[in-house]
C-alpha atoms as an extended CHARMM CRD file, in Angstrom:
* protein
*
        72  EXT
         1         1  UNK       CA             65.2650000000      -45.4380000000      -17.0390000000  PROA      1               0.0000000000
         2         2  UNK       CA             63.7390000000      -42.0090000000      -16.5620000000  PROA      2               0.0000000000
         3         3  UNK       CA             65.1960000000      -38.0780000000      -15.6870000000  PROA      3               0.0000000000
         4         4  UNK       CA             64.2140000000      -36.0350000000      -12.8160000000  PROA      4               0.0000000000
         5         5  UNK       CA             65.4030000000      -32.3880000000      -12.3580000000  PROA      5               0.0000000000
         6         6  UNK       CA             66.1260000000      -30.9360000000       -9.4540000000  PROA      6               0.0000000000
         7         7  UNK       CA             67.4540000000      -27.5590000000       -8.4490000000  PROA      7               0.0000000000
         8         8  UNK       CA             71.1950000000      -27.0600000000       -7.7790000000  PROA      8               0.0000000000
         9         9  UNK       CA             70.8740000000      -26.8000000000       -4.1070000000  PROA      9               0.0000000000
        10        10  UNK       CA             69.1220000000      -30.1740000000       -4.3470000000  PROA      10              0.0000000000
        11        11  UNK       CA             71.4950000000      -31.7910000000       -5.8920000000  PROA      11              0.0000000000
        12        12  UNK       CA             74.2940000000      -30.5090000000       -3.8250000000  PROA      12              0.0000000000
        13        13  UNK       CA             72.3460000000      -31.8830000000       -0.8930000000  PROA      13              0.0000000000
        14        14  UNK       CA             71.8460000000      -34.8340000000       -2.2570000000  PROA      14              0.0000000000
        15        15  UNK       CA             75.5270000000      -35.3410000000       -3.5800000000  PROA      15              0.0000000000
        16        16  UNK       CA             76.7810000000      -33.9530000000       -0.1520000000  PROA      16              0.0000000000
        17        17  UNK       CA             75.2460000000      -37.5710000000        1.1720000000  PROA      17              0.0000000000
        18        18  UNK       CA             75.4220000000      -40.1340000000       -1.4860000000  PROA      18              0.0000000000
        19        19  UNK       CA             78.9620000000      -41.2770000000        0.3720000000  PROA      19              0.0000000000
        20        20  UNK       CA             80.2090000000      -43.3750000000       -2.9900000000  PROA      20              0.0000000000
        21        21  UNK       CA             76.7980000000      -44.2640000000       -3.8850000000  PROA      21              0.0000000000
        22        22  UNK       CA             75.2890000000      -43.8560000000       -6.8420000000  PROA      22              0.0000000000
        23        23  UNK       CA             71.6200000000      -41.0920000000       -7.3170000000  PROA      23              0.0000000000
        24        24  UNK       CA             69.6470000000      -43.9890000000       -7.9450000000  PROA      24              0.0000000000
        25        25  UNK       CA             70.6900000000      -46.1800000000       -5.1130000000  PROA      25              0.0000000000
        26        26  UNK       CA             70.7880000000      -42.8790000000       -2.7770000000  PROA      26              0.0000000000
        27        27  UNK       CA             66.9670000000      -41.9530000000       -3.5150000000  PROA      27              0.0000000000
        28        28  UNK       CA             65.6320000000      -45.7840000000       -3.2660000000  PROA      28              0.0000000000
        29        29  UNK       CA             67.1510000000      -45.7690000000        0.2310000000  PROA      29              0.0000000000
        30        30  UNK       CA             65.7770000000      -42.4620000000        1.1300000000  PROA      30              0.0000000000
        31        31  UNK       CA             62.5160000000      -43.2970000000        0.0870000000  PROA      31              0.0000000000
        32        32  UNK       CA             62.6820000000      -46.3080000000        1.9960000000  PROA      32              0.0000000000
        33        33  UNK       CA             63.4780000000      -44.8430000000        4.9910000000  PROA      33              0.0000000000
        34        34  UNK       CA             60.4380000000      -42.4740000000        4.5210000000  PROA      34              0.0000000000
        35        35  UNK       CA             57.8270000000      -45.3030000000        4.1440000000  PROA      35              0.0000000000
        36        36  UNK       CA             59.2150000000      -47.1840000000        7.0640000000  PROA      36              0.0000000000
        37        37  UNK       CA             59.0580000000      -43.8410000000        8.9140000000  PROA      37              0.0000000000
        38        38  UNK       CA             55.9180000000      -43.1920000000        7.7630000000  PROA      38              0.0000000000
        39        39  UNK       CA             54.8240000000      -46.8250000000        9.0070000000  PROA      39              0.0000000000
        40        40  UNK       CA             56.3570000000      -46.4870000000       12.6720000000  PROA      40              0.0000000000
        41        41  UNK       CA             54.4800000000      -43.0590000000       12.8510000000  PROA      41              0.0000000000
        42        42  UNK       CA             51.1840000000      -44.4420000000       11.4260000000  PROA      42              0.0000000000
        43        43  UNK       CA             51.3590000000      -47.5530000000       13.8690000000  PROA      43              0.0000000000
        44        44  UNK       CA             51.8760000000      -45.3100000000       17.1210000000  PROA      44              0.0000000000
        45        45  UNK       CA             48.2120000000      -44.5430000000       17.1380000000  PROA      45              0.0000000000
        46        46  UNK       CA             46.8810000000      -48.3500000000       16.9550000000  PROA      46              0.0000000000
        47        47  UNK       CA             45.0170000000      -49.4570000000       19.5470000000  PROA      47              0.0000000000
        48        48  UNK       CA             45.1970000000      -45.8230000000       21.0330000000  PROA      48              0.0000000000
        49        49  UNK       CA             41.0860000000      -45.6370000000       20.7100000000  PROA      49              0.0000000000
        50        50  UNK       CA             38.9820000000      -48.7310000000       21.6150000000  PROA      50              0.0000000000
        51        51  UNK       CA             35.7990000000      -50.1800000000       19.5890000000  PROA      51              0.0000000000
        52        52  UNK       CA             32.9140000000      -48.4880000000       20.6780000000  PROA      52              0.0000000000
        53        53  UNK       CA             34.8810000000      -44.5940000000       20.6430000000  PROA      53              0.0000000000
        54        54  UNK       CA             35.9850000000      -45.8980000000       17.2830000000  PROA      54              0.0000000000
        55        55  UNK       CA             32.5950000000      -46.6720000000       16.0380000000  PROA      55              0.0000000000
        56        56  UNK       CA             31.4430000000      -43.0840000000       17.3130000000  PROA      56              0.0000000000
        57        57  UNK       CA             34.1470000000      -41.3090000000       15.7710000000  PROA      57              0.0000000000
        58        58  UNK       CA             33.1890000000      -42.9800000000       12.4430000000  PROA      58              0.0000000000
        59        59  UNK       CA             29.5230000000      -42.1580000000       12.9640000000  PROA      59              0.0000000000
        60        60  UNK       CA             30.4170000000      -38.4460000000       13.7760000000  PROA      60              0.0000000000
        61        61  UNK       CA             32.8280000000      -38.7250000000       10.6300000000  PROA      61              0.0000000000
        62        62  UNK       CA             29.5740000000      -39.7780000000        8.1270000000  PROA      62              0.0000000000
        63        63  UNK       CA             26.9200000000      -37.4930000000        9.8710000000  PROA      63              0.0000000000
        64        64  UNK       CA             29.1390000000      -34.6060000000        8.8730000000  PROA      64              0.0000000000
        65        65  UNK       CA             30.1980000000      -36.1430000000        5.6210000000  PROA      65              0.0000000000
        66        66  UNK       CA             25.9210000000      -36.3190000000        4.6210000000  PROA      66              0.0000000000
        67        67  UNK       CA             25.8990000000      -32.8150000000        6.3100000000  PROA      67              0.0000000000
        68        68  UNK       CA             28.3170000000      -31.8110000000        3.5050000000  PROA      68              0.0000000000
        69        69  UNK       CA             27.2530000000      -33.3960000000        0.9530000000  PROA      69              0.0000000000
        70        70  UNK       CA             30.7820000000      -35.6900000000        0.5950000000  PROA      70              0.0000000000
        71        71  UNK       CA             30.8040000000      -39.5970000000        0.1680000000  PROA      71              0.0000000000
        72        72  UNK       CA             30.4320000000      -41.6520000000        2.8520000000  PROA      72              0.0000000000
């Protein structure tokens, strides 16, 4: 079991939606329902390039990568 803080207008947020639940249960949902968002927004963009723009992009991604000196 661990502590968090939060500020009091977090928490009245927070207990403003919890509904009977308890913190716990309230932020594993929530946190849930980000990464699931997260996922759906992530997965809108597949297939939006094809192969050979997606190989340029990558090459124009490295090339300026060496250019700066960053990993490749």
């Amino acid at each position: 079991m661990k502590s968090i803080m939060v500020t009091d207008q977090t928490y009245e947020k927070l207990a403003s939606i919890k509904s009977g639940k308890s913190f716990t249960e309230l932020l594993s949902e929530l946190v849930d329902s980000l990464k699931k968002t997260r996922t759906r927004d992530i997965l809108k963009f597949a297939g939006i390039i094809d192969e050979k723009e997606a190989e340029e992009l990558y090459a124009s991604v490295a090339r300026t990568r060496r250019n700066f000196g960053a990993r490749t």
